[in-house]
KEPAGU-757019 format. One line per field, with one value per residue (C-alpha): residue number from 1; residue in one letter; y, x, z. Coordinates in Angstrom, 3 decimals. Layout:
! KEPAGU-757019
pos c(NUM/...) $
code c(A/...) $
c2 c(Y/...) $
c1 c(X/...) $
c3 c(Z/...) $
***
This chain:
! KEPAGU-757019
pos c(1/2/3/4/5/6/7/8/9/10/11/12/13/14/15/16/17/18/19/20/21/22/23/24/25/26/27/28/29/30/31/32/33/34/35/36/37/38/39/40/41/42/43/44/45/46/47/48/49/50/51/52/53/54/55/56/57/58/59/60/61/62/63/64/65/66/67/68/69/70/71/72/73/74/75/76/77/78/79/80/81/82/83/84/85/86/87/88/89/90/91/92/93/94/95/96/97/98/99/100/101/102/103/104/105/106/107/108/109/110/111/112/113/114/115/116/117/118/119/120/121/122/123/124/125/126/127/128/129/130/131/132/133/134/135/136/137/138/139/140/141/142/143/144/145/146/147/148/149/150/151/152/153/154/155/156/157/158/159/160/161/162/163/164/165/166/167/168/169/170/171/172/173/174/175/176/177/178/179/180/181/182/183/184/185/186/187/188/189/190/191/192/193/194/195/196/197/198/199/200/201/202/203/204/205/206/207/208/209/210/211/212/213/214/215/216/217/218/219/220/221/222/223/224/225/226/227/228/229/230/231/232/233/234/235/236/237/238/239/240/241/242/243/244/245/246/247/248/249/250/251/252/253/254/255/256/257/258/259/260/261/262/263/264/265/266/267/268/269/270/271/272/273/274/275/276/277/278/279/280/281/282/283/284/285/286/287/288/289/290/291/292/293/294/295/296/297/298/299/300/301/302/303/304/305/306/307/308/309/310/311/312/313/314/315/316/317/318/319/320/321/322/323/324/325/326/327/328/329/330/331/332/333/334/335/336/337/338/339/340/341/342/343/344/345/346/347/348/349/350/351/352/353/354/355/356/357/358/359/360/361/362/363/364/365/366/367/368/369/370/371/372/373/374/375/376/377/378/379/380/381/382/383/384/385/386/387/388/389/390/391/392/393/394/395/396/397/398/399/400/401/402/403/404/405/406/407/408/409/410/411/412/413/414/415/416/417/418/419/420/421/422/423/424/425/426/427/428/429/430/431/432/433/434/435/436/437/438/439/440/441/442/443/444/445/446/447/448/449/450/451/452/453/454/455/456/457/458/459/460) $
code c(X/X/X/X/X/X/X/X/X/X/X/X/X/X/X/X/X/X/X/X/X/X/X/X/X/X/X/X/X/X/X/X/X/X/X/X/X/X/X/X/X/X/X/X/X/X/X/X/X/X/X/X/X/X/X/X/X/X/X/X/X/X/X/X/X/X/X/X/X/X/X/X/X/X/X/X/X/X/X/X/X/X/X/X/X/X/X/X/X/X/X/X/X/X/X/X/X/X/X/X/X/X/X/X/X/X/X/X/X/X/X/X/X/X/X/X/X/X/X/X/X/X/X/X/X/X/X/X/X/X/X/X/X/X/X/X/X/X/X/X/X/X/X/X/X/X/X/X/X/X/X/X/X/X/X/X/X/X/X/X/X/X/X/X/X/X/X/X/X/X/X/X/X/X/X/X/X/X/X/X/X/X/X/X/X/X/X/X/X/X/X/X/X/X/X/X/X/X/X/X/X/X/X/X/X/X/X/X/X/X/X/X/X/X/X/X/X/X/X/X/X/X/X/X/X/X/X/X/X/X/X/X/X/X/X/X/X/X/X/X/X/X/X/X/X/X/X/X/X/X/X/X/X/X/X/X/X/X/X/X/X/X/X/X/X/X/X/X/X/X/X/X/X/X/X/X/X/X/X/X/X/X/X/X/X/X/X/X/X/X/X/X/X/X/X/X/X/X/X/X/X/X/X/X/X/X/X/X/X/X/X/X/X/X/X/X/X/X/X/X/X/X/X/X/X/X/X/X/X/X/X/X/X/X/X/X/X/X/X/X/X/X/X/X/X/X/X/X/X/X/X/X/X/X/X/X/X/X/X/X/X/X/X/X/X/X/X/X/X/X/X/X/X/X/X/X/X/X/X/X/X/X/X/X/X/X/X/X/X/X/X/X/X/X/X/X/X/X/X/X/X/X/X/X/X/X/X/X/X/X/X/X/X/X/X/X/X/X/X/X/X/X/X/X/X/X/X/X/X/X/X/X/X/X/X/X/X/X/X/X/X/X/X/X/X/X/X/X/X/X/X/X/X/X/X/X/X/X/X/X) $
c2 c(10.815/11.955/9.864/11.190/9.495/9.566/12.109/11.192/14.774/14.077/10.726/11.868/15.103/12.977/10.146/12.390/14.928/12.096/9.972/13.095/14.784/11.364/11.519/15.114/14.167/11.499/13.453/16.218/14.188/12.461/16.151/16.724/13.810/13.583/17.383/16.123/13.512/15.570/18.469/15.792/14.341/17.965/18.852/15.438/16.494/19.991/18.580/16.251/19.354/21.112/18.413/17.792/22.187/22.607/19.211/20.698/24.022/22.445/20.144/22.085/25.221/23.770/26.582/27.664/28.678/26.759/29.884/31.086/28.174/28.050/32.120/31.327/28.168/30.733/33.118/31.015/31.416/27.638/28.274/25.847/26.326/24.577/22.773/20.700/19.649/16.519/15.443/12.426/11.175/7.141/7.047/7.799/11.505/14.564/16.735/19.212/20.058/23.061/25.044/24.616/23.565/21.336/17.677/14.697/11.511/8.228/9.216/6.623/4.264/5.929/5.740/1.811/1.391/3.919/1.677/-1.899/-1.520/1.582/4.665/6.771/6.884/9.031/9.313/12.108/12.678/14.674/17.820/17.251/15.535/13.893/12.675/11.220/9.314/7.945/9.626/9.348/11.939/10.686/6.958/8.110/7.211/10.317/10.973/13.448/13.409/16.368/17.692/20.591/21.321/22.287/25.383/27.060/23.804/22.245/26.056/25.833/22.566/23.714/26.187/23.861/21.706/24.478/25.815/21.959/22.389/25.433/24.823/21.291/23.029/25.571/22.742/20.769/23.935/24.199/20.560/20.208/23.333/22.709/18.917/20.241/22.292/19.369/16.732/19.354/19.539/16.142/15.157/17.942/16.032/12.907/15.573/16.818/13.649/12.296/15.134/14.536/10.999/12.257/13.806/11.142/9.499/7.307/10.320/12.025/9.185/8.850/12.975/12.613/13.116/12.941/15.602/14.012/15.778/17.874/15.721/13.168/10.681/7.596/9.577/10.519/7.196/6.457/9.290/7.161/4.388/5.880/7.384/3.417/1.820/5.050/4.831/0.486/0.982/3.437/0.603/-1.565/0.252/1.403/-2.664/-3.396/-0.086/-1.469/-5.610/-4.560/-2.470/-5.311/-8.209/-6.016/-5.418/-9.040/-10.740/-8.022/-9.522/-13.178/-12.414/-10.476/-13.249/-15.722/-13.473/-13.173/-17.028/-17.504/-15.095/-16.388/-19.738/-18.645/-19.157/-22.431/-24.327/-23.321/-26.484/-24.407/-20.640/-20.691/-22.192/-19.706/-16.603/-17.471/-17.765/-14.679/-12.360/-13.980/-12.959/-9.296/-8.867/-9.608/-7.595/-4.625/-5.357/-5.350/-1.795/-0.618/-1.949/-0.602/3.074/2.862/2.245/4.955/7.713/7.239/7.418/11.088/13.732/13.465/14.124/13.218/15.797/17.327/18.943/15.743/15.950/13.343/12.313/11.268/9.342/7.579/6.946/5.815/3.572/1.716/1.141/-0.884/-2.853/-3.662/-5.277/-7.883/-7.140/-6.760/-6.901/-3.873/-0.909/2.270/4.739/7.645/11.026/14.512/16.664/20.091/21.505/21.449/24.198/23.532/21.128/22.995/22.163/18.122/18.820/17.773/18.755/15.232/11.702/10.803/6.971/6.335/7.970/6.004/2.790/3.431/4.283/1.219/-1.036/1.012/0.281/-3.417/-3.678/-1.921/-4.733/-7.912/-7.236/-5.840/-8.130/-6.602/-5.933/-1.954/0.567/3.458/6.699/10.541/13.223/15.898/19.435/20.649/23.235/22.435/18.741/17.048/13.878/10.735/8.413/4.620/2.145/-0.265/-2.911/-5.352/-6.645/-4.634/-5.055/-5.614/-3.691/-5.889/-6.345/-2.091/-1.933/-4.716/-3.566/-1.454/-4.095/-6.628/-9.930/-8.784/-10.094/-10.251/-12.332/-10.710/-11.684/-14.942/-16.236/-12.839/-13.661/-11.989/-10.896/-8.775/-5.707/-3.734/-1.481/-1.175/-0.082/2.495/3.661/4.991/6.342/8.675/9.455/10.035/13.150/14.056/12.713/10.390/6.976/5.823/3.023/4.297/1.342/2.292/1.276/2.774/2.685/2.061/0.368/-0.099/3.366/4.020/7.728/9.308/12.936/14.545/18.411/20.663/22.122/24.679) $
c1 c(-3.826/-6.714/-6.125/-6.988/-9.945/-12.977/-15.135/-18.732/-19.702/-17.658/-19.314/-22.808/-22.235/-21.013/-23.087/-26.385/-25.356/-23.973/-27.141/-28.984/-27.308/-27.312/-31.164/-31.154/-29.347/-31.441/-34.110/-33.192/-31.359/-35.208/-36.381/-34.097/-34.121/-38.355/-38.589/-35.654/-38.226/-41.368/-39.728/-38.533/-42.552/-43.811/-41.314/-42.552/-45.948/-45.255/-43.723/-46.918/-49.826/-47.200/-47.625/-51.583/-51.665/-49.510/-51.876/-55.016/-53.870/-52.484/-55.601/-58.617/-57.821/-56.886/-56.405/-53.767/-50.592/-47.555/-45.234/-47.659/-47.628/-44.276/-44.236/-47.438/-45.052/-41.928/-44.041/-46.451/-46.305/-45.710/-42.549/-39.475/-36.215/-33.911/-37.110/-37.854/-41.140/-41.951/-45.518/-46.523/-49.390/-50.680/-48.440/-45.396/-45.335/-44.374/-47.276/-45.334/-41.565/-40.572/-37.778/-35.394/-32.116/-32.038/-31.654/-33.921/-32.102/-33.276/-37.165/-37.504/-36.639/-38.778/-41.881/-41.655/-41.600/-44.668/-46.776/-45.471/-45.035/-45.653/-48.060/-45.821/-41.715/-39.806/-35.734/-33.278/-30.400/-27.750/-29.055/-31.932/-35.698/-36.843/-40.907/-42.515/-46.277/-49.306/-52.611/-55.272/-57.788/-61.070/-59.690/-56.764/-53.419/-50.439/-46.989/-45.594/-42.024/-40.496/-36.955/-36.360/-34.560/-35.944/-33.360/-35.993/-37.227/-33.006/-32.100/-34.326/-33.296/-29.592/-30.953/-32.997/-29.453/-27.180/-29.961/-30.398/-26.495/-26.611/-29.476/-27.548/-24.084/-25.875/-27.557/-24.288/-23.404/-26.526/-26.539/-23.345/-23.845/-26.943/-25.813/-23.195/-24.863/-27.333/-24.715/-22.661/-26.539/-26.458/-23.016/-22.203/-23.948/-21.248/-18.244/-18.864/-18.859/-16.256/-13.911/-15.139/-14.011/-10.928/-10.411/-10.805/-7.492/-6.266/-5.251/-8.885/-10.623/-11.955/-13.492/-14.295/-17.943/-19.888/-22.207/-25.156/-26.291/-29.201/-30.948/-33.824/-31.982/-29.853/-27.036/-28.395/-28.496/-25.268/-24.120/-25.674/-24.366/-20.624/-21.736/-22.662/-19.209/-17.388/-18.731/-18.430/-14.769/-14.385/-15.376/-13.295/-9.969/-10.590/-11.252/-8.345/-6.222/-7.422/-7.042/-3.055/-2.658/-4.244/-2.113/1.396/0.404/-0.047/3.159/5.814/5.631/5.741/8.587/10.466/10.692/11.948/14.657/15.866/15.618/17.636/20.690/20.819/21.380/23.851/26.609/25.509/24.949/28.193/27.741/24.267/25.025/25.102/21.139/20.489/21.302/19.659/16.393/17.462/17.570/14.196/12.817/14.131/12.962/9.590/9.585/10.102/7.714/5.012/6.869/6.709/3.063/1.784/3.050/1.632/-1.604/-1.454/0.072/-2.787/-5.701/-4.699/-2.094/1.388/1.676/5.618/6.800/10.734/13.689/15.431/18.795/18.809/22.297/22.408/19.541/21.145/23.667/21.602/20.053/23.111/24.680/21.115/21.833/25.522/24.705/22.739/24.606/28.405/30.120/27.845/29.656/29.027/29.646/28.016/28.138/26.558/25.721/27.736/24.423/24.226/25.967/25.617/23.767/20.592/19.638/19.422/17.295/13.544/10.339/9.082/8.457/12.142/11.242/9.009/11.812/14.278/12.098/11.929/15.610/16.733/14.549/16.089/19.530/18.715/17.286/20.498/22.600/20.937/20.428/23.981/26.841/29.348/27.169/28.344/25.338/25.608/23.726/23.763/22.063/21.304/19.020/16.753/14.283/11.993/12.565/15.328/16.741/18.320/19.779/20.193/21.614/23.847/25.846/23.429/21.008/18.985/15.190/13.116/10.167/7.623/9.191/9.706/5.831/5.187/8.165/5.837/3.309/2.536/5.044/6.686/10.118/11.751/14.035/17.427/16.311/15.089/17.912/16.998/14.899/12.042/8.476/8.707/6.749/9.285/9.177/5.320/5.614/8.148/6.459/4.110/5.897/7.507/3.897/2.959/5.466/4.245/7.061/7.316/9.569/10.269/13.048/15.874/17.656/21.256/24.134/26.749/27.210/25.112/23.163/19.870/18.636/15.497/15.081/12.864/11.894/10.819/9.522/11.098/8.624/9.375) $
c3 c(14.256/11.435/8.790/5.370/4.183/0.992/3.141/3.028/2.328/-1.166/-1.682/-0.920/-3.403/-6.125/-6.121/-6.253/-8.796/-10.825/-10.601/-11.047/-13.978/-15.863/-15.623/-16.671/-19.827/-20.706/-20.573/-22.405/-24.950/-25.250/-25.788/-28.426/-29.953/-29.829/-30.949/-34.257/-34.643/-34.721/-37.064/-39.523/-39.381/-39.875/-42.564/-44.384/-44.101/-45.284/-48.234/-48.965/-48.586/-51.029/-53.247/-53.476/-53.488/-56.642/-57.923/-57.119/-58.462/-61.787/-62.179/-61.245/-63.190/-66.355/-68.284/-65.534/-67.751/-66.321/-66.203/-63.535/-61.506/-60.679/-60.314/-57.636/-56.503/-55.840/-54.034/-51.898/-48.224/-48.122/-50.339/-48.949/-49.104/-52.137/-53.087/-56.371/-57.122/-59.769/-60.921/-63.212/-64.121/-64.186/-67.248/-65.598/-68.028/-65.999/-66.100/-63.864/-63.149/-60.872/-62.067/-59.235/-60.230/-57.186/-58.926/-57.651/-58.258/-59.760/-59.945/-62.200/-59.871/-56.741/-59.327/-59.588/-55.671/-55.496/-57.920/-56.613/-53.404/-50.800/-51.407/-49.378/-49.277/-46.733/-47.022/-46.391/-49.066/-47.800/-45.786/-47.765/-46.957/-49.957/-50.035/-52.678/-52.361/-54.615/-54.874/-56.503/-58.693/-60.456/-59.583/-61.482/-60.083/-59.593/-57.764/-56.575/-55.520/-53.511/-52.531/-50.167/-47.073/-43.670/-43.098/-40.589/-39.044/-38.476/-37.325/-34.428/-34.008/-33.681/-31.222/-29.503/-28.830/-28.061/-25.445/-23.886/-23.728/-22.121/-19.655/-18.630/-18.026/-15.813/-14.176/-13.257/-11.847/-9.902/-8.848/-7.511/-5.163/-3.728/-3.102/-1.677/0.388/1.437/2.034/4.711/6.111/6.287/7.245/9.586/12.540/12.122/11.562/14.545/16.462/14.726/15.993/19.609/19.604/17.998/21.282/23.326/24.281/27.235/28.981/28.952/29.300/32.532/32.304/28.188/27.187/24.143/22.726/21.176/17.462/17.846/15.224/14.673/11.964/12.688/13.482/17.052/17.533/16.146/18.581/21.668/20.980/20.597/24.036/25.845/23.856/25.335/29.302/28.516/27.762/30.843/32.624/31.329/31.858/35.277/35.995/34.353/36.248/39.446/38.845/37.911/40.754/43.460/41.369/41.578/45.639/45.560/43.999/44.928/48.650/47.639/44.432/47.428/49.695/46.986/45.750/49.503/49.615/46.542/47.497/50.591/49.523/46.719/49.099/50.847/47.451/45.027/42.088/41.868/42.110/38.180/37.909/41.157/40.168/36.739/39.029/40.984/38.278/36.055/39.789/39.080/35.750/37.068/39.837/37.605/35.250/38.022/39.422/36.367/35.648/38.975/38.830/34.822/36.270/38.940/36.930/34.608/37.539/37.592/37.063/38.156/41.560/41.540/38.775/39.527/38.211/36.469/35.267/32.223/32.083/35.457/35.346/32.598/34.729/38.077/35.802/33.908/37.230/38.060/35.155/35.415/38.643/36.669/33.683/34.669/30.942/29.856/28.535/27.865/25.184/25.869/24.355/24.715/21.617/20.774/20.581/24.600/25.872/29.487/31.846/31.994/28.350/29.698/32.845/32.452/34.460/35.059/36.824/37.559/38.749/35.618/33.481/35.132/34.246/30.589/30.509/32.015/30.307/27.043/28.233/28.975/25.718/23.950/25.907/25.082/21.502/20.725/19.676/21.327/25.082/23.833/25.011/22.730/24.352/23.219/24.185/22.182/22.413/19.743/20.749/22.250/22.310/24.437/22.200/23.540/21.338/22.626/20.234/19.618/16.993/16.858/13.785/12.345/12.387/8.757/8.047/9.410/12.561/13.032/12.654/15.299/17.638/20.007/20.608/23.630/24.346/20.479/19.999/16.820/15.110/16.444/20.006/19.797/22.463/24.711/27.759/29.337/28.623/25.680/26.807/27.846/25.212/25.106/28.851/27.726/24.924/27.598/29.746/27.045/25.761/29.526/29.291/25.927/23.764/21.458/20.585/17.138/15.846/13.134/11.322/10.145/8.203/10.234/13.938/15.867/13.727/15.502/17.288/19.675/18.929/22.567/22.104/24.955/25.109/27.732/29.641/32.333) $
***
């Protein structure tokens, strides 16, 4: 089954475009913020050559009529917008006032730090820049102090941000395409091999292959080394196909002879028959384990060479009359579904003795873990899948023990007096699979309460 997973493609594409896109706005926040810093420097040093031109203009032509200057100071081509424009002299007397109505506040107190402290103070008020500074004329001391605001210079800084903006929306857009773009490049190599050995099942195993990317990265070698674990694990199961095979060859003679020892001494010893036939049927349990076990590992060397015409309530039936002989107090309730309308609907192409296995080890199972030794069994048809139902009255199984009850030597709580192996429904899970159905466990609250659920497709 593909489970849903974080594909890498996904990880890869975010991961770059975020580690990219935060560098991209750190740098163009450090454009905007360096170009902010260099208009703000400029506009300061506008405002100071404004300054020493309206001194130099006031001072070297003496006879200069002040009306004048501030018509020339209106209509210079260094005019600035909102502006106001103080001058003192080393007496602290205004020797010049522009006649902007735009108020400069507390120059009183901006004159004392310009003769105790710095020759230069830089400040913004508002939306405005506001400069004032010391200099000096014939070794005599003046300020200037200066109010405007930079509408041109803070207009192309808007413009300068809303184009940054621009240019970095357009380049998440642009970034998370061509990432994209590079991380299916990258990651196509390991999809692809990833749905080969989503292919490979115990079925196709022995014939599977791996294709190997037509690359020169790590993933080729990822791809051969998928290839050595595959033909290791080939190995593996055809040792262990072959090593159940020679074992169930091995112990059915010996395990035959015993049971034939045991019943015939049933009648000679009666104080023992109890502790006997105790032994007898522990020797028949095993015995079809390792039938089962053996035609398991056949069946799966190659196809079914055994397939017939299999009529599944009789083999229900064949195969409760097997297990009333070591069971006699089993009953039977079994039912067929008003959904069949005649006996073709419950015939099945497929291995009748590995059918009959899994049904009587589902029967056996019903028995031993009901309360009442009541086998409930229905048959039902929904196309294309043939249903039989096998429950009974018994506990029910908790969560935990539902997800474990398919694995080896599992027993759970309900069956803790039950003897045998506990892999007899692993070995029928397979079988069921081996005829491409499936098994599944239902836990009810009315009867029967505990239901194995086989599905089985009807092929023709």
């Amino acid at each position: 089954m593909w489970v849903k997973t974080n594909k890498i493609t996904n990880q890869i594409t975010f991961t770059f475009s975020l580690v990219f896109l935060v560098v991209m706005a750190i740098a163009l926040s450090l454009i905007y913020y360096f170009f902010a810093t260099y208009r703000k420097q400029e506009f300061y040093q506008r405002l100071k050559d404004k300054t020493l031109t309206t001194f130099k203009l006031l001072v070297e032509q003496k006879n200069i009529d002040q009306d004048l200057l501030q018509v020339l100071d209106r209509n210079t081509i260094n005019n600035l917008y909102d502006e106001k424009l103080i001058l003192f002299n080393d007496k602290e007397e205004v020797i010049y006032n522009s006649v902007d109505d735009t108020p400069i506040l507390f120059p009183k107190s901006i004159l004392n730090e310009l003769k105790n402290e710095d020759d230069e103070i830089e400040y913004e008020e508002g939306k405005y820049e506001v400069f004032a500074h010391r200099f000096y004329d014939k070794n005599k001391a003046y300020f200037g102090i200066i109010k405007a605001y930079d509408k041109y210079g803070k207009s192309k800084l808007n413009f300068l941000g809303w184009l940054l903006v621009s240019i970095y929306v357009a380049i998440i857009l642009i970034t998370f395409l061509l990432t994209r773009y590079v991380a299916k490049q990258i990651t196509e190599p390991i999809t692809m091999l990833s749905k080969e050995i989503e292919k490979i099942d115990f079925e196709n195993l022995p014939t599977a292959q791996i294709t190997l990317p037509q690359t020169n990265t790590e993933i080729y070698l990822l791809g051969a080394k998928f290839k050595q674990l595959l033909e290791r694990i080939r190995q593996k199961v055809d040792f262990q196909r072959r090593f159940i095979q020679h074992v169930s060859h091995e112990l059915k003679t010996p395990i035959a002879i015993l049971v034939a020892h045991l019943e015939e001494a049933l009648p000679q010893y009666p104080p023992c028959q109890h502790v006997l036939q105790y032994q007898v049927n522990g020797l028949k349990q095993i015995n079809d384990i390792i039938n089962t076990l053996f035609r398991l590992a056949k069946n799966q060397e190659s196809e079914y060479k055994g397939l017939s015409q299999v009529q599944i309530d009789e083999l229900i039936f064949e195969s409760f009359e097997e297990l009333t002989s070591l069971y006699p107090d089993a009953q039977l309730d079994f039912h067929i579904s008003e959904n069949i309308k005649d006996t073709a609907q419950m015939t099945l192409v497929a291995d009748a003795l590995m059918l009959k296995i899994a049904f009587y080890n589902l029967l056996k199972n019903a028995y031993e873990y009901s309360d009442s030794h009541k086998i409930y069994v229905e048959i039902a048809y929904h196309e294309p899948l043939l249903e039989i139902i096998f429950g009974n009255d018994g506990n029910t199984l908790d969560e935990k023990a539902q997800k474990q009850l398919f694995q080896y030597v599992f027993r759970g709580e309900n069956g803790k007096q039950v003897t045998g192996l506990g892999v007899g429904l692993t070995i029928v899970q397979r079988i069921v699979q081996l005829h491409q159905g499936n098994i599944r466990y239902l836990a009810r609250t009315e009867y029967p309460q505990n239901v194995m659920l086989v599905q089985i497709p009807r092929l023709n």
